[in-house]
C-alpha positions as CSV (number, residue, x, y, z in Angstrom):
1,X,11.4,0.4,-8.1
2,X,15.3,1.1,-7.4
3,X,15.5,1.4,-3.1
4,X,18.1,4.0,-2.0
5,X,19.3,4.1,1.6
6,X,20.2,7.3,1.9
7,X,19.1,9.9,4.1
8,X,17.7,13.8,3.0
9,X,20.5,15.4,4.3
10,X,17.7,17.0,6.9
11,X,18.5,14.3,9.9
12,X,16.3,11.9,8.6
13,X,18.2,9.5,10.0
14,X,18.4,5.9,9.0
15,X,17.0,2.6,10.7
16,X,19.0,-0.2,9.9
17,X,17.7,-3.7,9.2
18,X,21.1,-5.4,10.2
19,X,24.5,-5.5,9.3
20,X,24.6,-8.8,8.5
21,X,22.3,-8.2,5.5
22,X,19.7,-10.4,6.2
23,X,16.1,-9.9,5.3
24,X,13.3,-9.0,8.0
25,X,10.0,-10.5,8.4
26,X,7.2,-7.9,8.7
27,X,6.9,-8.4,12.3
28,X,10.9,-7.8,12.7
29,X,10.6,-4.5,11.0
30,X,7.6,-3.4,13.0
31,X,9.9,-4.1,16.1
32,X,12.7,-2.2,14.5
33,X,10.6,0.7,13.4
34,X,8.8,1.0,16.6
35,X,11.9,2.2,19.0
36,X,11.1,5.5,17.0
37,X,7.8,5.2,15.9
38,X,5.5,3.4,19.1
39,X,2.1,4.0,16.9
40,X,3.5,1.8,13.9
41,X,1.2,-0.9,13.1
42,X,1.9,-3.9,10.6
43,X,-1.6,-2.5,8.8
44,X,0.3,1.1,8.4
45,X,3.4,-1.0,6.7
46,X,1.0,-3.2,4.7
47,X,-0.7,0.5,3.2
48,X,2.5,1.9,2.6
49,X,3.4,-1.6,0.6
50,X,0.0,-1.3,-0.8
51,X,0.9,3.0,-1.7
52,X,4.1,2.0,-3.6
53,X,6.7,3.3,-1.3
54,X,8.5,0.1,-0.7
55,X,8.5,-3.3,-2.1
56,X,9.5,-5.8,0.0
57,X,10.9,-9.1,-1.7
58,X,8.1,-12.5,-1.6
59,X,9.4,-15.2,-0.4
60,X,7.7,-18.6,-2.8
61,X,4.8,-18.9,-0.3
62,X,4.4,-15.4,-0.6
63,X,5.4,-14.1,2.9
64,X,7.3,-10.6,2.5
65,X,10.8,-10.2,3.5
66,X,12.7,-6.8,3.6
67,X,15.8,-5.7,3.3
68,X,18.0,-3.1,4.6
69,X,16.9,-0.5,2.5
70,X,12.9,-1.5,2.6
71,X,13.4,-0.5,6.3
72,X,14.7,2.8,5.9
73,X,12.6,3.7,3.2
74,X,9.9,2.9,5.6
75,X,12.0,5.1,8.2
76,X,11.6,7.6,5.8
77,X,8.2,7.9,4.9
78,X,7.1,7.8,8.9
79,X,9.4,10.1,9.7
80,X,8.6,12.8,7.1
81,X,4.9,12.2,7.7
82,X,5.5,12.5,11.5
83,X,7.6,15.8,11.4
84,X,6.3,17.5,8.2
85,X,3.0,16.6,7.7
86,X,3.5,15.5,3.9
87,X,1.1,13.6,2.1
88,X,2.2,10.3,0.3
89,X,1.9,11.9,-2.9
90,X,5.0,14.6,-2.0
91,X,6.7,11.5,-0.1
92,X,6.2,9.3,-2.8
93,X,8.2,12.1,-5.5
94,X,10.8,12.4,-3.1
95,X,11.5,9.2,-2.8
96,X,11.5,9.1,-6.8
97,X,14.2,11.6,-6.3
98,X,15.9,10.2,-3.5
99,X,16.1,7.0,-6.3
100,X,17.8,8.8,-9.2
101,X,20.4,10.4,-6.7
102,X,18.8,14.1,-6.2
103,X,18.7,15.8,-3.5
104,X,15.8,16.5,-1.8
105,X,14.8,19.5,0.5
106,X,12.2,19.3,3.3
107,X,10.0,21.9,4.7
108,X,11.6,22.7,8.3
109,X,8.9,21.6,11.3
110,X,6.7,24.5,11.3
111,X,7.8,26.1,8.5
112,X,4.8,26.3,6.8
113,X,2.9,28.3,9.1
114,X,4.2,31.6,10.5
115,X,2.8,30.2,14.2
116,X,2.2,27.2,15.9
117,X,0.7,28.2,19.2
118,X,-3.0,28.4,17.9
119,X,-3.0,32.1,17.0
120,X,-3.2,31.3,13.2
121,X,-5.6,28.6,11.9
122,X,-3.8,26.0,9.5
123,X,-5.2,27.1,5.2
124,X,-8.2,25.0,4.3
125,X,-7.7,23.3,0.9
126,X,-9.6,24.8,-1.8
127,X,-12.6,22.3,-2.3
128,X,-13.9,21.8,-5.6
129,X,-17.8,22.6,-6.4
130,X,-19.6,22.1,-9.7
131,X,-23.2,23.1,-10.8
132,X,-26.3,21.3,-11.6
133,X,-25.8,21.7,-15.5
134,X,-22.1,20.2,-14.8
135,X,-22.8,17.4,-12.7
136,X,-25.8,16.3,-15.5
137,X,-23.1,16.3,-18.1
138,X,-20.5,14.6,-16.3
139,X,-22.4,11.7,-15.8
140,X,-24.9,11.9,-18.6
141,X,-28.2,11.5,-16.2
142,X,-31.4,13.7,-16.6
143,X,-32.3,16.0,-14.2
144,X,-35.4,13.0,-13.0
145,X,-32.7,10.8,-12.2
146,X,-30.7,13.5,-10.3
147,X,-33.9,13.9,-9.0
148,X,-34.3,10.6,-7.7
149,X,-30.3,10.6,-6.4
150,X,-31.3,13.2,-3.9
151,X,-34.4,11.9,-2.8
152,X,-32.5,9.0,-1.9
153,X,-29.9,11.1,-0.2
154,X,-27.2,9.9,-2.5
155,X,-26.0,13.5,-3.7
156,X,-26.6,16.2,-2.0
157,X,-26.7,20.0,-3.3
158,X,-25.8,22.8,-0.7
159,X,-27.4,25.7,-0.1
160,X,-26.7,27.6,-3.8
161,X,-27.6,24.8,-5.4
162,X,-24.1,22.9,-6.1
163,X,-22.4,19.9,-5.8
164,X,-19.0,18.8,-4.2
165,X,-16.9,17.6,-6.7
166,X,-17.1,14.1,-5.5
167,X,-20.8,13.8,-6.2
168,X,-19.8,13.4,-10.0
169,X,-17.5,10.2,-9.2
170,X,-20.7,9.2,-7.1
171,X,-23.2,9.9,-9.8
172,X,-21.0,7.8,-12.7
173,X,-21.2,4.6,-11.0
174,X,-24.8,5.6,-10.0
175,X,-25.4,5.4,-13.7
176,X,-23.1,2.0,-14.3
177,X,-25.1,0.3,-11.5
178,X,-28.2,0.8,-13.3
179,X,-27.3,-1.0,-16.3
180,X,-27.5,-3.7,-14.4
181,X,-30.7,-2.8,-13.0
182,X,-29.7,-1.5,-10.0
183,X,-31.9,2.1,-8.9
184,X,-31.2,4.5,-6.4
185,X,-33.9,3.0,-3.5
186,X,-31.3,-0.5,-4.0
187,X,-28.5,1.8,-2.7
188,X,-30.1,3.2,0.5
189,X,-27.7,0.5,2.1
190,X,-24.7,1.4,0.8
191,X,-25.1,4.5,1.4
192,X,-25.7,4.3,5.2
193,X,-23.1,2.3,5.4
194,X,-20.8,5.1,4.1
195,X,-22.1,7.1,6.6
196,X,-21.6,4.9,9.2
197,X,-17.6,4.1,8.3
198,X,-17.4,7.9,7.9
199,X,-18.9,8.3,12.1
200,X,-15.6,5.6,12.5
201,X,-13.5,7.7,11.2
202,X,-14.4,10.7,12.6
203,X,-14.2,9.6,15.9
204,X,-10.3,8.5,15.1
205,X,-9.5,11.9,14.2
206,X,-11.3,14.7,16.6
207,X,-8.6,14.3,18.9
208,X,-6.5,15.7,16.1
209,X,-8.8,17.8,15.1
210,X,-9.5,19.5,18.1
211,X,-5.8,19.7,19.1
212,X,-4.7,23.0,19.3
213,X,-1.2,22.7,17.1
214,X,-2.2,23.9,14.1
215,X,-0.3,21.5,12.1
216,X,-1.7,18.2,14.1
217,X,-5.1,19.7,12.4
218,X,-3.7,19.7,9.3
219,X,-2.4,15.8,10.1
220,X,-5.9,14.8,11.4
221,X,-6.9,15.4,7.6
222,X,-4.3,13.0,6.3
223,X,-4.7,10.4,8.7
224,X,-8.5,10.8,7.8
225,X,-7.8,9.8,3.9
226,X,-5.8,7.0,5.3
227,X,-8.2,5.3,7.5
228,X,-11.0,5.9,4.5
229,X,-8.6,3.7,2.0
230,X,-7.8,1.1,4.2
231,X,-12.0,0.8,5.2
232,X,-12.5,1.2,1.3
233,X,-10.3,-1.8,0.9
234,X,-11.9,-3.6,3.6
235,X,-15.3,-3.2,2.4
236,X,-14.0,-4.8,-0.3
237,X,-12.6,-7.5,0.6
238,X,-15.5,-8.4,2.7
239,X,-17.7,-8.1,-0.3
240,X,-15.5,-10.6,-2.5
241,X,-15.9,-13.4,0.4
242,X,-19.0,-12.6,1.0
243,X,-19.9,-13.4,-2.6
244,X,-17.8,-16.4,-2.6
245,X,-19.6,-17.6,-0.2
246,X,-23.0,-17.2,-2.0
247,X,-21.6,-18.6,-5.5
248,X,-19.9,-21.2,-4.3
C-alpha cells in the first residue's frame, strides 16, 4: 500500500516521526502520538495495523518499525475518528484517495447533525431483519433444527416473529459445526460466553452512551465494534493455545 504524508487540507495536521528519517519502534510512536492523543494504546495501533491503514516495515526478527509517513497516517486515522466520528471503512477510502493524490473533503465537526446540545437524538442505523422462511433458506436448516437453536437460546426471534440479520451468519456455522457432530446443547458455552464479553463491552461504552453529545453516542457505537474485534481475535488466539496445549 503506497503511504502519503499529506494532510486533508481540513487541519489535519501532521505528526512527524523525525527529520532525520529514522524508523520508530511501536512504543516511540505511541509516545509521539500521545502528545495529541493521551487515550492511544499500542493495542489501538496494533488494530489499526491489523485494519490495513498502515503497514509498518518488519524488521528480520519481526519487530515493526515505522516510518515518517506510518506516523502520520496513524495521525490521520485518530484524528478523523476523534473529530468526525468516521468509521474505518470511510477512513480507510480516504486514505485510498489521499494515496492516488485526490483530494479529500471531511465532514466539518458537527456537521452532520443540525444540533449538538442534546435537543436532537443522533439517526439510528437501519438494522436489517429477515423472516423465518429466509433465515431457513439461508442456512439450509429445517424448521426442528431452528427449533432446537432457540431452545438453546442461540437465535432468537422478536416479537413478530423475525430475525436480526446476524442470526443467519450464526445459523451457517450452526450447521458447519454439526458436520462435525457438534449440536446446539454443545454450544450452551459459547454462547454464554458471548454474552459475557458482550456485558464487557457494554460496560466500556455506557459512558458514551449516556453522554449527552449526540455525536459521542454515535462514537460509543464505533468504539463498541472495535472492542468486539479485538475480543473476537482474542478469543481466538486463546483457543489456538489452548489447543496446542492439548495436542501437543
Amino acid at each position: 500500500m503506497p503511504r502519503t504524508s499529506g494532510g486533508a487540507g481540513d487541519g489535519t495536521a501532521i505528526v512527524s516521526a523525525g527529520g532525520d528519517g529514522a524508523l520508530l519502534s511501536i512504543g516511540a510512536v505511541l509516545s509521539r502520538l500521545r502528545d495529541e492523543f493521551p487515550e492511544v494504546t499500542i493495542s489501538k495501533i496494533r488494530f489499526l495495523e491489523a485494519e490495513g491503514l498502515v503497514e509498518p516495515q518488519r524488521t528480520p526478527s519481526g519487530y515493526r518499525k515505522f516510518g515518517a509517513a506510518d506516523v502520520d497516517r496513524l495521525a490521520y486515522v485518530l484524528r478523523v475518528q476523534r473529530d468526525h466520528y468516521l468509521p474505518l471503512r470511510v477512513i480507510r477510502e480516504h486514505l485510498d484517495a489521499m494515496d492516488r493524490g485526490e483530494p479529500v473533503a471531511l465532514p466539518r465537526p458537527g456537521e452532520s447533525r443540525e444540533a449538538l446540545d442534546g435537543s436532537l437524538e443522533p439517526e439510528e442505523p437501519a438494522r436489517m431483519r429477515i423472516g423465518r422462511d429466509e433465515l431457513l433458506a439461508a442456512t439450509g436448516a429445517d424448521s426442528d433444527a431452528l427449533a432446537q437453536w432457540e431452545s438453546y437460546g442461540l437465535v432468537e426471534a422478536d416479537a413478530d416473529g423475525g430475525y436480526e440479520a446476524d442470526a443467519v451468519s450464526v445459523g451457517r456455522l450452526i450447521v458447519d459445526l454439526g458436520r462435525f457432530g457438534l449440536e446446539p446443547r454443545h454450544l450452551r458455552a459459547v454462547k454464554a460466553a458471548a454474552d459475557r464479553e458482550a456485558g464487557l463491552v457494554e460496560q466500556v461504552v455506557a459512558p458514551l452512551r449516556r453522554h449527552r453529545n449526540p455525536q459521542t453516542r454515535i462514537h460509543a457505537e464505533a468504539t463498541a465494534r472495535e472492542l468486539a474485534t479485538l475480543s473476537v481475535r482474542l478469543h481466538a488466539a486463546m483457543l489456538q493455545s489452548a489447543l496446542r496445549v492439548r495436542l501437543d
